[in-house]
Short mmCIF file of the C-alpha atoms (twelve columns), coordinates in Angstrom:
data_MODEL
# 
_entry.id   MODEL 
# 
loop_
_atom_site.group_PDB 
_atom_site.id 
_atom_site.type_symbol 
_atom_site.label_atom_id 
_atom_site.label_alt_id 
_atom_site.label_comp_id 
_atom_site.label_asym_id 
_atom_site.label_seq_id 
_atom_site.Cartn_x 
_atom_site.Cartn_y 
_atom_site.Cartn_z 
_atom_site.pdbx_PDB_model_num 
ATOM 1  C CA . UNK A 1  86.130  86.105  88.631  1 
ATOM 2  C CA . UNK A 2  88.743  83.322  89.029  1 
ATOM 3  C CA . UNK A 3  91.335  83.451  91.369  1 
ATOM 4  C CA . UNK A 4  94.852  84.101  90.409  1 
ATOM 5  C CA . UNK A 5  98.472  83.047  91.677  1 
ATOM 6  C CA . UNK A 6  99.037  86.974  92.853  1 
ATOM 7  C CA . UNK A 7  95.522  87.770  94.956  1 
ATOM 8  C CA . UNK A 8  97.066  86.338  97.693  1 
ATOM 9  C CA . UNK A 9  100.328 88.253  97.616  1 
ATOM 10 C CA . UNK A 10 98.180  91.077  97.169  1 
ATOM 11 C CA . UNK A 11 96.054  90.805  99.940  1 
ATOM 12 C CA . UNK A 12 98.555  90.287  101.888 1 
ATOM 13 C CA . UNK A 13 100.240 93.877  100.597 1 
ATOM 14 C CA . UNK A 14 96.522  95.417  101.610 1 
ATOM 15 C CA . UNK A 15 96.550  93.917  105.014 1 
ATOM 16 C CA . UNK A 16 100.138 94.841  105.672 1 
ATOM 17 C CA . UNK A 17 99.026  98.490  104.426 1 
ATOM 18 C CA . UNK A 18 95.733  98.736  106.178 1 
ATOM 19 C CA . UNK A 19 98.748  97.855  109.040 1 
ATOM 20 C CA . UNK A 20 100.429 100.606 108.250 1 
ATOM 21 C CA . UNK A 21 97.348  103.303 108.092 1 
ATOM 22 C CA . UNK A 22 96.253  102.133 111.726 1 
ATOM 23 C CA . UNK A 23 99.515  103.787 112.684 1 
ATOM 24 C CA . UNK A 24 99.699  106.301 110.993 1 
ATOM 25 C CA . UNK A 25 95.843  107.039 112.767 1 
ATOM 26 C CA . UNK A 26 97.661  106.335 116.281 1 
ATOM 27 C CA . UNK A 27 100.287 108.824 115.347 1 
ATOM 28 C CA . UNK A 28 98.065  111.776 114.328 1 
ATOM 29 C CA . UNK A 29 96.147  111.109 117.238 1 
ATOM 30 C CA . UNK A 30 98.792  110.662 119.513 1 
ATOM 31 C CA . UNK A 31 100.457 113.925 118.314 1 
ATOM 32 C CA . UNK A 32 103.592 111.594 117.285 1 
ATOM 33 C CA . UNK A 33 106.655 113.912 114.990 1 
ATOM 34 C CA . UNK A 34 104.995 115.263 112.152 1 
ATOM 35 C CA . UNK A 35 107.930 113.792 110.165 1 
ATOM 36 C CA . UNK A 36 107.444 110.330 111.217 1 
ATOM 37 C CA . UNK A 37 103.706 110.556 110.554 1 
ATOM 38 C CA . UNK A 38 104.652 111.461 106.932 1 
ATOM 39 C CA . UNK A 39 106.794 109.057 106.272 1 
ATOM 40 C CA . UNK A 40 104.790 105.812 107.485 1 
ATOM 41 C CA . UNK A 41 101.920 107.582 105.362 1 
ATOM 42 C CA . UNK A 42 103.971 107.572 102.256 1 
ATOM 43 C CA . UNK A 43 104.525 103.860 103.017 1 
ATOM 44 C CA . UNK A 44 100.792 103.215 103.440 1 
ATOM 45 C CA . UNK A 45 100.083 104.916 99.788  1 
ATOM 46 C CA . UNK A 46 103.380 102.832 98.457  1 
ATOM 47 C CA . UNK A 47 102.003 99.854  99.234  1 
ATOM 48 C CA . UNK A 48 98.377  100.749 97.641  1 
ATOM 49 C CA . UNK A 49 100.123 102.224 95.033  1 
ATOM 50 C CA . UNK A 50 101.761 98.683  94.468  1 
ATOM 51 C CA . UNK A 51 99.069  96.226  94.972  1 
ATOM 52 C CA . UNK A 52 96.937  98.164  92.958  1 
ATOM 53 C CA . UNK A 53 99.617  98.153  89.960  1 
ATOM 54 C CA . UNK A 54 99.759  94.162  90.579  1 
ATOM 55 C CA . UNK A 55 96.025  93.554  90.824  1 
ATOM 56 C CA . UNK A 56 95.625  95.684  87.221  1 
ATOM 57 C CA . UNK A 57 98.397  93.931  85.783  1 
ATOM 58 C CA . UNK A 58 97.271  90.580  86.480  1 
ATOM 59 C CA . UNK A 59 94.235  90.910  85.410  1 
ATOM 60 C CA . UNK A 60 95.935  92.344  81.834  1 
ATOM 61 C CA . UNK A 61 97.809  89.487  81.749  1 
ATOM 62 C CA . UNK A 62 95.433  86.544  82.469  1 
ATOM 63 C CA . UNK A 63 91.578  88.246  81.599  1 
ATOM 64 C CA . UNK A 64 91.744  90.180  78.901  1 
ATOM 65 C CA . UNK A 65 95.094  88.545  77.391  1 
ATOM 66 C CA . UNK A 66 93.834  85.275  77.709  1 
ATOM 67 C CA . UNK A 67 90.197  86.668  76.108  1 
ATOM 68 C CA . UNK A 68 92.014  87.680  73.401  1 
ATOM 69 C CA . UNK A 69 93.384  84.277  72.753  1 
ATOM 70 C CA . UNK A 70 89.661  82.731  72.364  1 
ATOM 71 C CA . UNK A 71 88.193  81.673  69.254  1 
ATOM 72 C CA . UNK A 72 84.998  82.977  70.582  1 
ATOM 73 C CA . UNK A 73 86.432  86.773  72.055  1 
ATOM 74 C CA . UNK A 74 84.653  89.904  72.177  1 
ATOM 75 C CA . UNK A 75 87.176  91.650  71.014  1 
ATOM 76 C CA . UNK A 76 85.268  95.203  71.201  1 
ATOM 77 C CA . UNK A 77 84.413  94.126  74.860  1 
ATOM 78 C CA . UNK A 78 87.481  93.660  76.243  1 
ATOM 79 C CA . UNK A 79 88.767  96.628  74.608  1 
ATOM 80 C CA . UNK A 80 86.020  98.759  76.356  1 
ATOM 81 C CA . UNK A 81 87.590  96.996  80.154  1 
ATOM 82 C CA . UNK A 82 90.851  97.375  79.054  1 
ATOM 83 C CA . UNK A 83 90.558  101.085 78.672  1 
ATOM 84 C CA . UNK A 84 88.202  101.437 81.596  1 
ATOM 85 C CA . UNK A 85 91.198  99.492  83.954  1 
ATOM 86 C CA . UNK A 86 93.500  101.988 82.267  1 
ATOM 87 C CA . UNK A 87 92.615  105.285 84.180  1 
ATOM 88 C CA . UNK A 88 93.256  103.253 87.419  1 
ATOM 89 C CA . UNK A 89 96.695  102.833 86.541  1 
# 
């Protein structure tokens, strides 16, 4: 698979999150406010949440889109990996 102009903003969302989840892990196991805890773990799933959205999208936009645009598509094919991206959404 190609490369594409947002991988690298997204990896750098996961490595920010995976940031985020290694404090979270220090929190619980330093007994931190349960509060506090919660809330930087809602951050860590927002920023999943968000690269995960972007990754999906992209690949919409420049896989199957541009598949779809090709003389020579499998239509039927990228049908079939559009619906399979579409329960990760």
């Amino acid at each position: 698979m190609a490369e594409h102009q947002t991988h690298e903003d997204i990896v750098l969302r996961l490595k920010r999150a995976s940031g985020h989840l290694k404090r979270v892990i220090d929190m619980i196991e330093s007994r931190q406010p349960c509060a506090n805890t919660a809330q930087q773990l809602h951050a860590v799933i927002n920023a999943l949440t968000n690269a995960r959205k972007l990754f999906i999208q992209d690949h919409i936009e420049h896989c199957i889109q541009d598949g779809l645009t090709r003389s020579d598509a499998d239509v039927a094919a990228l049908i079939r990996e559009l619906n399979a991206l579409a329960k990760y959404l």
